[in-house]
N, C-alpha and C positions, 0 to 999 in steps of 0.2 A: 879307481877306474882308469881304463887305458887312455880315455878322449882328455880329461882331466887339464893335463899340461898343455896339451895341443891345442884347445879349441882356447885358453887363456890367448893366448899368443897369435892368434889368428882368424880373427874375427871370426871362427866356427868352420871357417872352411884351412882346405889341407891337401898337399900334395904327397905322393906316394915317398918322394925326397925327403918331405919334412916331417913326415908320419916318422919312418925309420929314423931319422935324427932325434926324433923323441921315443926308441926302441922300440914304434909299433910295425912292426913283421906286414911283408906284403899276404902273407895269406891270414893274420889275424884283420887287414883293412877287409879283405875279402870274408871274412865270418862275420864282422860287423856291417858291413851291406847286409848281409843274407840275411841276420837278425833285425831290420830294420833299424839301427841303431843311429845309421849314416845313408846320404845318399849321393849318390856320381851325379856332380853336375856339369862335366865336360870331360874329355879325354885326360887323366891322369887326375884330375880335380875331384874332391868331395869337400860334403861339406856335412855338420851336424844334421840331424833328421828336422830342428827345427830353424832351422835357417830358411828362410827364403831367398831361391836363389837369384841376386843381383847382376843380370846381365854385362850391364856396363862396369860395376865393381871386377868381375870373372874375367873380362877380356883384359884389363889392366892386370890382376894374376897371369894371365899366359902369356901376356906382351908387357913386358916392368916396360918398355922401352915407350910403349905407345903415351900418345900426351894428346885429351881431346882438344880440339881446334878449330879456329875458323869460325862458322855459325854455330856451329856446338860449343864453342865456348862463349861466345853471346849469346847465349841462353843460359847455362851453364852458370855465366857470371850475373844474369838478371839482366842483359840489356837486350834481350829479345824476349817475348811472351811466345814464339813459336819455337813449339819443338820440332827439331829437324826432323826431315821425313826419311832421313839416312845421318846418322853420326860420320862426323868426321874425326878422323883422330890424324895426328904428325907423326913420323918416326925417324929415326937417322938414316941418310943415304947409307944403301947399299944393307940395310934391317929390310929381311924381306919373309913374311908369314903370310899364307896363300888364306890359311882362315881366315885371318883381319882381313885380307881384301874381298873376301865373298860378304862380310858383315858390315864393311865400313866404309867410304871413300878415304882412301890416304894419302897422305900427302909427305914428302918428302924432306928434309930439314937437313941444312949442316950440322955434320954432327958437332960443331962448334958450339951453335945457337940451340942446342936441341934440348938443353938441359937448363936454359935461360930463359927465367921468368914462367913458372912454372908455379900455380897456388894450389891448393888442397881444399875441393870443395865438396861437400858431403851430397851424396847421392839423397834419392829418394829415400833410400830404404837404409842412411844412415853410414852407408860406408865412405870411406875415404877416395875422391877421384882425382887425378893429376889434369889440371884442366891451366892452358897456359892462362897469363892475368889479361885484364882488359885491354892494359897500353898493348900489350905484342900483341894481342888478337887484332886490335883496330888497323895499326901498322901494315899487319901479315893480309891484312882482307885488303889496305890499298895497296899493297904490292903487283897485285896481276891484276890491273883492271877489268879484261874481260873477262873475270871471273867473280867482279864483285856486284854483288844483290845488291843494289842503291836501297830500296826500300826497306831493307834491315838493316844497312850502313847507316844509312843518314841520319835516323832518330838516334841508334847506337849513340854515333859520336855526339849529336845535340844532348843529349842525357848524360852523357861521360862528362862531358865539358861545362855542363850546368851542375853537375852535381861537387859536393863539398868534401871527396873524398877523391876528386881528382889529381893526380901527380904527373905534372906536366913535362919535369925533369924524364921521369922512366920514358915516357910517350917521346919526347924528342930521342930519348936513347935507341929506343927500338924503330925508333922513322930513320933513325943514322944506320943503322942496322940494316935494316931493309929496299934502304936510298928511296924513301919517299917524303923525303923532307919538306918536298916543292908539291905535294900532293896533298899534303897535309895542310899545307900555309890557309888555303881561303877557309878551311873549315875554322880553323883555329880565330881568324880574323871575323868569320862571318858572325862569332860569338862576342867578342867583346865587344 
């Protein structure tokens, strides 16, 4: 079968790039739409007919670049029970995709920092997401104060900081990172 090699290799969905890479013909992906075989689930994107398709998996397909953040990775990571009423995602200065900004709020990163600290957390529907870790999330939320939610920071960090899977070392790394070292102190204190 044509889909065979392809859908091995990518969790069932597939680009017209990597279709052809596995020698399937832009007009054989087009006979197999038309036979129900496959179905487009975004501009250049398909995926097997029994895929369900995974929104937030799909935009990390068309944005490799994007890395979810901010509230959406305190949730993401388990330290908020609300899911945001808009995703956020990061990307590198000067990465600019007009779709991600009609779908997302985004936010901007050196491209230094942009690939650091970066975990693999399984969506709902089982796919792989780039969603930064707990220590840079916490960091990155106190870096612009007037942008930060107190009331999904605060328990955030008392959870973080009470839990037995905290790494204190990465947290001062990314508070050095982000120069909120002096921001971070009384939460740090108000715990022990």
């Amino acid at each position: 079968m044509l889909l065979g090699n392809l859908a091995e290799n990518t969790n069932g969905y597939f680009s017209l790039k990597t279709a052809a890479e596995s020698g399937i013909t832009r007009w054989q992906v087009q006979e197999l739409l038309r036979n129900g075989k496959i179905q487009k689930v975004s501009y250049g994107l398909y995926a097997l007919k029994n895929v369900i398709p995974d929104e937030l998996f799909i935009t990390q397909l068309l944005c490799p670049k994007a890395v979810f953040s901010h509230e959406s990775a305190l949730f993401f990571n388990g330290y908020s029970d609300q899911v945001p009423f808009r995703y956020t995602v990061s990307v590198p200065h000067g990465y600019v995709s007009k779709s991600l900004s009609e779908q997302y709020d985004v936010r901007h990163v050196s491209k230094e920092s942009a690939e650091e600290g970066i975990a693999i957390i399984k969506s709902d529907l089982g796919n792989d997401l780039r969603v930064y870790c707990i220590e840079r999330t916490l960091c990155e939320l106190l870096h612009k104060p007037s942008d930060l939610d107190k009331e999904r920071f605060i328990p955030a960090i008392q959870k973080y900081l009470r839990s037995k899977n905290k790494d204190i070392l990465t947290l001062m790394h990314f508070a050095k990172i982000f120069r909120v070292e002096k921001r971070l102190l009384p939460y740090l204190e108000a715990v022990q």
